[in-house]
C-alpha positions in Angstrom: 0.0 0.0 0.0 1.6 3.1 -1.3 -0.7 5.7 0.1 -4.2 5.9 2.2 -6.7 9.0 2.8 -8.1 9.5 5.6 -11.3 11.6 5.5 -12.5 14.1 8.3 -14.6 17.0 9.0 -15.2 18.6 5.6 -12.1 17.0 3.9 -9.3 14.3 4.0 -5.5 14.0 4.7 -3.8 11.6 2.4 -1.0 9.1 4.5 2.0 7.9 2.4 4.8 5.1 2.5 7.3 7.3 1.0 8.9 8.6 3.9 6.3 7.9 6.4 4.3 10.8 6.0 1.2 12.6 5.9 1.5 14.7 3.1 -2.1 16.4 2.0 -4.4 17.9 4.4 -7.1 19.3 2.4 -9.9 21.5 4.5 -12.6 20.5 1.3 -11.8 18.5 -1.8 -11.7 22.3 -3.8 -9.1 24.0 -1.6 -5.3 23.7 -1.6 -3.1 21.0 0.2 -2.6 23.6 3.3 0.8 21.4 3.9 3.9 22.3 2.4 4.3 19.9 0.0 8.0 19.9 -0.7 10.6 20.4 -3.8 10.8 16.8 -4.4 13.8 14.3 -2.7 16.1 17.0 -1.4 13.3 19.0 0.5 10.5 17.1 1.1 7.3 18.6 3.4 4.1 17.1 4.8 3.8 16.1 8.5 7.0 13.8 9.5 8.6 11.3 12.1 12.0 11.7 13.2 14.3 10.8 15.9 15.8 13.4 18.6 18.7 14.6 19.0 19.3 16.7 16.1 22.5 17.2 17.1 23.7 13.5 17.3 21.6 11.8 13.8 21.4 15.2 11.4 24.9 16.8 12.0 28.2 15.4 10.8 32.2 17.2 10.1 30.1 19.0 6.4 27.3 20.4 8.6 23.4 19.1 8.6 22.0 16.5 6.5 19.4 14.5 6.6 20.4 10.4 6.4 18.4 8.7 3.9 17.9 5.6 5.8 16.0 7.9 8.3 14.3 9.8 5.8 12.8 9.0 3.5 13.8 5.7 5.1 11.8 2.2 3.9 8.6 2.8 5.4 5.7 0.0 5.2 2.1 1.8 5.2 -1.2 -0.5 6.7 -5.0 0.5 6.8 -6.7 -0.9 10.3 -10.5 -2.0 10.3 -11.2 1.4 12.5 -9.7 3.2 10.1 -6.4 4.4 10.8 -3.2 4.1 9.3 -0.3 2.5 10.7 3.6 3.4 9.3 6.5 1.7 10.5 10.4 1.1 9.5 13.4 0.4 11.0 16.7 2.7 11.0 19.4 4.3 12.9 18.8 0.6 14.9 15.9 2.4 16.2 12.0 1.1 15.3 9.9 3.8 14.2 6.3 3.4 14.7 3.4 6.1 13.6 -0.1 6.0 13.8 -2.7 8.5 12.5 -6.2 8.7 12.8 -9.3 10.9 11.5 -10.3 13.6 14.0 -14.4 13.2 14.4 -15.0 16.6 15.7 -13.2 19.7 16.3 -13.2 21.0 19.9 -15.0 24.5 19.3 -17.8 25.2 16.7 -16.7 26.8 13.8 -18.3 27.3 10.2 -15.1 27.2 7.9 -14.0 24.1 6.3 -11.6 22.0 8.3 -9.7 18.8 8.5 -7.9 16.8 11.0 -6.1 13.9 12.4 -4.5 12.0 15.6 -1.1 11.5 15.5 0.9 8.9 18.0 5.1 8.8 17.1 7.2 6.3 18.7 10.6 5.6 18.8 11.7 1.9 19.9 15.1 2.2 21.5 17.3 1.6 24.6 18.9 4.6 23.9 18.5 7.8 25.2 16.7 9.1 21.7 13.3 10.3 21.6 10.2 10.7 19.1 10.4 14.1 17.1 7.2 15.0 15.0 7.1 18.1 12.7 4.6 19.8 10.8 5.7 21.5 7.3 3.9 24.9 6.5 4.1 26.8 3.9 5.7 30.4 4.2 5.0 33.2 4.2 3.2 32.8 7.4 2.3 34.1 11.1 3.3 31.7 13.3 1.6 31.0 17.1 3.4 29.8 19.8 0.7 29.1 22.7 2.1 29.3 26.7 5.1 31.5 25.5 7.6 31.5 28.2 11.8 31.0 28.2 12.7 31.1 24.7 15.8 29.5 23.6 17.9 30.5 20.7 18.4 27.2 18.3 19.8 29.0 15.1 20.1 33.1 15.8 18.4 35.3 15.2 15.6 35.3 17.3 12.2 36.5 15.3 10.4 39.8 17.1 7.3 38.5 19.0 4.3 40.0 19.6 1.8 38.5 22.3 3.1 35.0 21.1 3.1 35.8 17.0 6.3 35.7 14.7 6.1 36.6 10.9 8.1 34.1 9.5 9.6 35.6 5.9 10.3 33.8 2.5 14.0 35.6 2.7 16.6 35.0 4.4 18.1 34.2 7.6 16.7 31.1 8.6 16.2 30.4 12.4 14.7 28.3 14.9 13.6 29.0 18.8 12.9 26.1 21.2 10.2 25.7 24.4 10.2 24.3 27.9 7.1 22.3 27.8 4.2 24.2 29.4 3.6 23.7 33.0 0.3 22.2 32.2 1.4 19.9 29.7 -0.7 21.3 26.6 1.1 22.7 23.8 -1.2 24.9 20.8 1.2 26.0 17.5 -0.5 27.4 14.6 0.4 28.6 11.6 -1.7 31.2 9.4 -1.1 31.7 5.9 -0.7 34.8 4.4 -2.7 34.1 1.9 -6.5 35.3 1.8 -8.2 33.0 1.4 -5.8 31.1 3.0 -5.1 28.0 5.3 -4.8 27.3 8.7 -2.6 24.2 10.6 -3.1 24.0 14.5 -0.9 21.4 16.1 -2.5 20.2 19.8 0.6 17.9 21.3 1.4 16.9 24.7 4.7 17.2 26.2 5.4 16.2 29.8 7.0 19.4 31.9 8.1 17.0 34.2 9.8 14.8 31.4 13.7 14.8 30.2 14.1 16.1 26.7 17.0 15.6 24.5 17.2 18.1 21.7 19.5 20.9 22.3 20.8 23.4 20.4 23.7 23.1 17.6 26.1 25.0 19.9 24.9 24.3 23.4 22.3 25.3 25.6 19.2 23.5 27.3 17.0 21.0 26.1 13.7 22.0 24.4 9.9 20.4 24.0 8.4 22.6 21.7 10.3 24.4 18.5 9.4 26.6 15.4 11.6 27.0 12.7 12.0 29.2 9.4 14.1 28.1 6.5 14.9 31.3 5.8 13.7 31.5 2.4 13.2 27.8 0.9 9.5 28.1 1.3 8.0 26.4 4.4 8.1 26.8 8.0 7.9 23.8 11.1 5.8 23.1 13.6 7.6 20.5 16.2 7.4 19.1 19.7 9.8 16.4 20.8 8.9 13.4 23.0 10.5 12.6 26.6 13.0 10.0 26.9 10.9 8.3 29.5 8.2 7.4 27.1 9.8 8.0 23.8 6.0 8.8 22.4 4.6 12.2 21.2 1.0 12.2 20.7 -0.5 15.3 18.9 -3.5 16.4 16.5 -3.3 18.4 13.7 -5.9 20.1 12.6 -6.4 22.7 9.0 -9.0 24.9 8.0 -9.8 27.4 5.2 -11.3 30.7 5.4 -10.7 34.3 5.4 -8.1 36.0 7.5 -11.1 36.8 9.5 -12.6 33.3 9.6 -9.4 32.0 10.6 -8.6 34.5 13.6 -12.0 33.3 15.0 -11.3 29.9 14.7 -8.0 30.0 16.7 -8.9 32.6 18.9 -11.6 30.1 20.0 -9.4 27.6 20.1 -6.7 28.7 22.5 -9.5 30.0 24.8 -11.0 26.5 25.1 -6.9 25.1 25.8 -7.8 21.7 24.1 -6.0 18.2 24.7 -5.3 16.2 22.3 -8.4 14.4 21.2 
């Protein structure tokens, strides 16, 4: 099985083998895919697995790469009876396990199209690696970052923020900030296209704040939960939370819509008042 669609709300996400990805989320069968769907086999986009930390699998004496055994890896794809889909391969002598699910209903009323799905990532290892899940967006964007608090610095500079909003530019620099997890455990990133009409992609994860993260930055610092990044003018932002070593398992939902500027404000304003779990 080479691919599988999931259908939610008002519109689908597709699942494929070929890296182990979801790559279309689709609000309504007539809108855009409101992922980033990549520039082929040296940038590719959708919603991804990968293993933490950055430092130690994605960095070698030439700077960052990406391994292809990891990614796009040799993933197998499988469609349960209750309708979910279930990815798996083995690399890095690591097992790398990935379920998605449709989303039934979204947590607040709204009237714009949407689509959504479950996500749980796990990384089988006796190591101390973890689960790292990102979400690829397209830029330019406005980027969200619910329960704001102690950013660090990844790859400088640091974006201005407003009230927990970033613009994040299709020109240079890139950069990336990282996140305790939130005291309460819930972490809300969005991402709002600048389009208009545009899309919307809401990420709901869980990350423990009591839990021991791995990921640290290039050239020192603490370990972070919750990241954005901007590539700084190769079209797409990311979306990512990272799994504790004690469980190794990041569960999230992802959720898109369509809409107006307008439409969209309402829906996430609505959203990060009602502080969902994941669902």
């Amino acid at each position: 099985m080479d691919s599988l669609t999931l259908r939610a709300g008002t519109g689908c996400a597709v699942v494929s083998a070929d890296g182990g990805r979801v790559v279309e989320l689709r609000p309504a069968h007539d809108v855009p895919n409101v992922l980033w769907h990549g520039t082929g086999a040296a940038i590719a986009g959708g919603d991804r697995m990968w293993p933490a930390p950055e430092v130690e699998h994605f960095y070698d004496d030439d700077g960052w790469r990406c391994p292809p055994e990891i990614d796009p890896g040799s993933w197998t794809l499988s469609g349960t009876a209750d309708g979910q889909a279930e990815l798996r391969q083995r690399a890095a002598d690591a097992g790398f396990r990935r379920t998605v699910t449709p989303i039934e209903d979204l947590p607040v009323t709204s009237p714009v199209p949407w689509s959504g799905y479950r996500t749980t990532d796990v990384l089988e290892t006796d190591r101390a690696w973890s689960a790292w899940h990102l979400v690829v967006v397209p830029a330019p964007a406005r980027v969200f970052v619910g329960a704001w608090r102690e950013p660090v610095d990844y790859y400088a500079p640091r974006p201005d923020e407003i009230e927990g909003w970033m613009d994040v530019r299709d020109e240079p620099p890139r950069w990336k900030i990282g996140f305790p997890a939130p005291e309460d455990g819930r972490v809300l990133l969005a991402a709002l296209d600048g389009a208009d009409p545009g899309g919307l992609v809401v990420v709901f994860a869980s990350a423990d704040p009591g839990g021991t993260y791995v990921d640290v930055p290039p050239h020192g610092g603490p370990a972070t939960a919750v990241q954005v990044y901007s590539s700084g003018g190769q079209g797409f932002c990311e979306l990512e939370h990272h799994a504790p070593v004690e469980s190794r398992t990041a569960t999230s939902a992802v959720v898109g819509a369509w809409g107006t500027r307008g439409e969209r404000l309402e829906l996430l304003e609505a959203l990060v008042e009602s502080r969902p779990s994941v669902p």
